[in-house]
ZARORO-38175 format. One line per 8 residues: number of its first residue (from 1); their letters; for each residue x, y, z of N, C-alpha, C. Coordinates in Angstrom, 2 decimals. Example, Ala and Ser with C-alpha at 12.3 -4.5 7.8 and 13.67 -1.06 7.14 Angstrom:
1	AS	13.19/-5.69/7.80/12.30/-4.50/7.80/13.20/-3.30/7.80; 12.85/-2.25/7.08/13.67/-1.06/7.14/12.90/0.03/7.87
This chain:
1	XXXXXXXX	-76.94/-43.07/54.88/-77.66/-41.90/55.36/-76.98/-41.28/56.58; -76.28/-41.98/57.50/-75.68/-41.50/58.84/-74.08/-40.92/58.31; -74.05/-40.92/56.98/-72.75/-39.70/56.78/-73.19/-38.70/56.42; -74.68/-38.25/55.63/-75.28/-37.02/55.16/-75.78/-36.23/56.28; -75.97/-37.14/57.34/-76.92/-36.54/58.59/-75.56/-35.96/59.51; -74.69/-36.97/59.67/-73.20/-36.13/59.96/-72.91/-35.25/59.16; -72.74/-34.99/58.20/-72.48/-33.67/57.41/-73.35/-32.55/57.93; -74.99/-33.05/57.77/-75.29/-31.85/58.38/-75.18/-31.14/59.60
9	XXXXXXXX	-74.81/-32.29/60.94/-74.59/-31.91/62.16/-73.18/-30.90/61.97; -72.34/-31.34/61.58/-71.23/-30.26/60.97/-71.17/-29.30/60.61; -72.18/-29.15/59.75/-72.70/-28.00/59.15/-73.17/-27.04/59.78; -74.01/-27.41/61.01/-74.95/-26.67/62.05/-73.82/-26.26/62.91; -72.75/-27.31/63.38/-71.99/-26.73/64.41/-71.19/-25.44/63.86; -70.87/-25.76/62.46/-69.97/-24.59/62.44/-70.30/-23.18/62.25; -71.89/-22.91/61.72/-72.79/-21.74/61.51/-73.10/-20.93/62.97; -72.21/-20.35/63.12/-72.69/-19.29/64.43/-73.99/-18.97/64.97
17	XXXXXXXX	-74.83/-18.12/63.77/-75.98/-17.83/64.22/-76.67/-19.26/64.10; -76.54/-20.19/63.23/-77.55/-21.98/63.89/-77.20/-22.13/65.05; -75.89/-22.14/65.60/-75.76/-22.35/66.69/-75.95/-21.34/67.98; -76.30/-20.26/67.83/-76.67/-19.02/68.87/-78.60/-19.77/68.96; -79.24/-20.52/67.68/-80.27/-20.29/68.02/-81.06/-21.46/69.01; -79.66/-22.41/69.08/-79.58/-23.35/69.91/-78.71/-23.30/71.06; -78.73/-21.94/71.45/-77.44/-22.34/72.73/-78.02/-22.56/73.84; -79.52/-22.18/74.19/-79.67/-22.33/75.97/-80.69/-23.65/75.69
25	XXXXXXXX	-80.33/-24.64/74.54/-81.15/-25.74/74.61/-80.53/-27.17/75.39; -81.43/-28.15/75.43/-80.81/-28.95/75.92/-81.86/-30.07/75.56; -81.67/-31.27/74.55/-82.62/-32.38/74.63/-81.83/-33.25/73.23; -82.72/-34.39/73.95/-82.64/-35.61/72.56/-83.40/-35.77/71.48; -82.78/-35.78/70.64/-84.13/-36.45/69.59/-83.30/-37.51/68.92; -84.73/-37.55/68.23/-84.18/-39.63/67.37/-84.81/-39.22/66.05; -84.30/-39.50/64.97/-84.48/-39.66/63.51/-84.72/-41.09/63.52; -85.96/-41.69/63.08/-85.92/-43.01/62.96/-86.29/-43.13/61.18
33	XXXXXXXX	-85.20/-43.04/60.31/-85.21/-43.34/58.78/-85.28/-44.71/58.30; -86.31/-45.17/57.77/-86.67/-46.31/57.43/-86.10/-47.44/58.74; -86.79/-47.49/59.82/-86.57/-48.32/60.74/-85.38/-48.17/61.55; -84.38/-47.57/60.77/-82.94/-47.02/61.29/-82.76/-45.75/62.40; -82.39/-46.18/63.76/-82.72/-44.81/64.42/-81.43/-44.17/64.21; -81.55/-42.65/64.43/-80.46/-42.18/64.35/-80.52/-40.85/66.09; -79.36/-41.11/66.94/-80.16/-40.58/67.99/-78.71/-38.89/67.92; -79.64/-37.80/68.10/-79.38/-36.53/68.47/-79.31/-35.85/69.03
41	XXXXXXXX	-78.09/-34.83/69.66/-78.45/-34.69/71.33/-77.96/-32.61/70.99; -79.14/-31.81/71.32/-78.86/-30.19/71.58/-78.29/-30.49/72.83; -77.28/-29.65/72.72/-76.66/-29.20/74.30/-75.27/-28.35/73.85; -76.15/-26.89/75.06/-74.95/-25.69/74.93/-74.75/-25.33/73.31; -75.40/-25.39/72.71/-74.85/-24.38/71.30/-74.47/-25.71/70.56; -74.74/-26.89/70.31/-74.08/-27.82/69.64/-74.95/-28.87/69.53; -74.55/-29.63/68.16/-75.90/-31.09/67.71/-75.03/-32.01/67.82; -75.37/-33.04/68.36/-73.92/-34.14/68.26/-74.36/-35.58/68.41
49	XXXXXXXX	-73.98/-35.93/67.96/-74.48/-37.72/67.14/-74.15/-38.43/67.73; -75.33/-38.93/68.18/-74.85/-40.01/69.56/-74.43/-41.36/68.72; -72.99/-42.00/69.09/-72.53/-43.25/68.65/-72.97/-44.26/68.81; -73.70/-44.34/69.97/-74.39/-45.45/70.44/-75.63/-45.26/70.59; -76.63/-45.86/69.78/-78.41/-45.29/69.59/-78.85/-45.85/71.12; -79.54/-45.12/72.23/-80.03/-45.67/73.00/-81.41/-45.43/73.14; -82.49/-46.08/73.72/-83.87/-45.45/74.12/-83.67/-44.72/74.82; -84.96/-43.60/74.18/-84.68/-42.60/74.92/-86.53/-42.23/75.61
57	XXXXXXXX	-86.55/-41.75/76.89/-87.67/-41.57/77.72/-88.93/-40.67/76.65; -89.34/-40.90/76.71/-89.94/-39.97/75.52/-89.70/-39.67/74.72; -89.06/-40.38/73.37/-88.72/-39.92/72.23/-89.41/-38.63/72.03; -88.47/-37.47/71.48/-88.52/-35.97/70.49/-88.26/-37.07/69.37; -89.12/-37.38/67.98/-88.56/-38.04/67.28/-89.54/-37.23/65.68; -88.92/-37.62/64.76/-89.17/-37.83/63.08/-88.73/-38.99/62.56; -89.96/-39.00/61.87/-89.75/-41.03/61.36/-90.05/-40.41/59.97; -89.34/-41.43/58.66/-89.74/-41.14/57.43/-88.54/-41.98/56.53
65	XXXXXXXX	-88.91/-41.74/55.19/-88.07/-42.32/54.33/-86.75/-41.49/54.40; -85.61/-42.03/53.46/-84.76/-42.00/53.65/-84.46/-40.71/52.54; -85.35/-41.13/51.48/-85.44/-40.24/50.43/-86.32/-38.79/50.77; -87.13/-39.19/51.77/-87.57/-38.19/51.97/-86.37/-36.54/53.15; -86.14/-37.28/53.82/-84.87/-36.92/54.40/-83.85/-36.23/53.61; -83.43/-37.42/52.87/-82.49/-36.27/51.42/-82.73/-35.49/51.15; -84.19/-35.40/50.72/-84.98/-34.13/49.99/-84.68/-32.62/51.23; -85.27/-33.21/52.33/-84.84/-31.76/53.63/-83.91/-31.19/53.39
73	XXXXXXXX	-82.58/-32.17/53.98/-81.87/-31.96/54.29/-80.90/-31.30/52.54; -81.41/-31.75/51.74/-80.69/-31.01/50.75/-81.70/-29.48/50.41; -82.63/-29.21/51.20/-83.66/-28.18/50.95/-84.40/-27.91/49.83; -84.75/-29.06/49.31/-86.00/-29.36/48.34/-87.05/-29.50/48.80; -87.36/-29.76/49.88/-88.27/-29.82/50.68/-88.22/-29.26/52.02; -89.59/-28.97/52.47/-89.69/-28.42/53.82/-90.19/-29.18/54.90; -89.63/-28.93/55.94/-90.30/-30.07/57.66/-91.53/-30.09/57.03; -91.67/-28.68/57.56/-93.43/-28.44/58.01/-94.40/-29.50/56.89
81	XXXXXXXX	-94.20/-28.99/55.59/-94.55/-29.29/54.21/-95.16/-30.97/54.27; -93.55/-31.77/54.42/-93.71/-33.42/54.98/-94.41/-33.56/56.07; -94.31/-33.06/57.44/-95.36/-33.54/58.08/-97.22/-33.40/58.24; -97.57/-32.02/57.35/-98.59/-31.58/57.42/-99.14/-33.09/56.26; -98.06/-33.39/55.30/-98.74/-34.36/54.53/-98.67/-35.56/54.97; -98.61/-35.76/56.25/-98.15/-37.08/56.50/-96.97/-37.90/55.65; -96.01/-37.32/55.72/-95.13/-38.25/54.74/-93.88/-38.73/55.88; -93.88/-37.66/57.00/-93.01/-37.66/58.20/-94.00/-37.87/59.50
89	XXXXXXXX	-94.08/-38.49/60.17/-94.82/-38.37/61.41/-93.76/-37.88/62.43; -94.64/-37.31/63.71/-93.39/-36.61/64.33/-93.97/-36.28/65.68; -92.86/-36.06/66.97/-93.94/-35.96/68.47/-92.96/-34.67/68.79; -92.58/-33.83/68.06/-91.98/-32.47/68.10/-93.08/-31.52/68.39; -93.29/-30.15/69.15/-94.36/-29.70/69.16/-94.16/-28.66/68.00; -94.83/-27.65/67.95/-94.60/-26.94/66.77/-93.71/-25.82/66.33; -93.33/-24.88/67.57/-92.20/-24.75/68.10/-90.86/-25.37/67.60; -90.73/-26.27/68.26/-89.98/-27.82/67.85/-89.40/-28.00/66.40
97	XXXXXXXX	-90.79/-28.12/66.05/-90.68/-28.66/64.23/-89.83/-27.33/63.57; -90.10/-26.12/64.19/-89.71/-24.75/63.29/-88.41/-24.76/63.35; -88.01/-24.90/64.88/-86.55/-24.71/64.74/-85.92/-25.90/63.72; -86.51/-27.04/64.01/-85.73/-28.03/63.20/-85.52/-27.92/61.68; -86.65/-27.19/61.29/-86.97/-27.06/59.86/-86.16/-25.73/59.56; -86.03/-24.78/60.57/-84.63/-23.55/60.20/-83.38/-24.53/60.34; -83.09/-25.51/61.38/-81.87/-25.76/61.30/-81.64/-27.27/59.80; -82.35/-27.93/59.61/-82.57/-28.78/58.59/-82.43/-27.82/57.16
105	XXXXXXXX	-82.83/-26.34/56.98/-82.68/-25.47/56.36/-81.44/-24.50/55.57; -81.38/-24.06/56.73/-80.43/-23.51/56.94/-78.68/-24.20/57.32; -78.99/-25.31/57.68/-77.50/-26.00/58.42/-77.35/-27.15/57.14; -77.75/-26.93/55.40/-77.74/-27.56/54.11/-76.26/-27.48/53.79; -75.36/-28.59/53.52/-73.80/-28.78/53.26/-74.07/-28.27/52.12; -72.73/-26.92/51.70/-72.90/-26.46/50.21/-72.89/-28.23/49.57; -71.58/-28.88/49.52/-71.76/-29.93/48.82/-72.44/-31.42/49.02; -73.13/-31.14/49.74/-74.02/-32.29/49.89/-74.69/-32.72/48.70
113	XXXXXXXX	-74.77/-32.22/47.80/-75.94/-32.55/46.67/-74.70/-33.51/45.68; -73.54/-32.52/45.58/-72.90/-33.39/44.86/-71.63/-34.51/45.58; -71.67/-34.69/46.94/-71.71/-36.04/47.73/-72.70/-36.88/47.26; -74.29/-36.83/46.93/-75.29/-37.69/47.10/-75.15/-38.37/46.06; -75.15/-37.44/44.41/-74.65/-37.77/43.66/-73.90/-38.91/43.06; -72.70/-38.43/43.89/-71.62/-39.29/43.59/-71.96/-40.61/44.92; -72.32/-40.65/45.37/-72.75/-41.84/46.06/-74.22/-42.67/45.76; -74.78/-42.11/44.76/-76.06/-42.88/44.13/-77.09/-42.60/45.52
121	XX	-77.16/-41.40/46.10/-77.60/-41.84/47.36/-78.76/-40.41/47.30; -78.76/-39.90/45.89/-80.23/-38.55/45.10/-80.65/-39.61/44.53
């Protein structure tokens, strides 16, 4: 899962307007996918994958399956959608959740679907 989630950070960096809609941001968040954290850092116009997962003071976080994640991030599904059903729990405010769900959206690798594919990982 931490090469699809890199793909998408890639994806986001290289999209101008994703990245104009993140430029005067600045914070962490944590993807915690099936127990697995994955930690994320906005700053200056850019998403970037922290190598080393640390705690962070207040997790910004989304917890959920792994499959469920796929589904986003390949845009079969929507943020909002998963968390209103409880399928994602999340301490994003709502705000928060929107942008993530434009950039989870919008920042979709054309070939991600057929990466997943070929990695048994749809």
């Amino acid at each position: 899962m931490i090469e699809l989630v890199n793909l998408w950070v890639e994806q986001v960096n290289r999209k101008l307007t994703l990245r104009t809609l993140i430029k005067n941001l600045c914070f962490s968040f944590q993807l915690r996918i099936e127990k697995r954290d994955i930690i994320l850092e906005i700053d200056k116009g850019m998403i970037n994958l922290e190598a080393t997962p640390r705690v962070l003071p207040q997790p910004k976080r989304l917890e959920g399956s792994e499959e469920l994640f796929l589904s986003i991030i390949l845009g079969e599904k929507k943020l909002r959608e998963a968390v209103k059903s409880n399928e994602i729990t999340t301490t994003f405010s709502f705000r928060e959740l929107l942008l993530m769900e434009t950039l989870f959206y919008l920042g979709k690798p054309e070939l991600l679907s057929e990466f997943a594919t070929k990695t048994n990982l749809y």
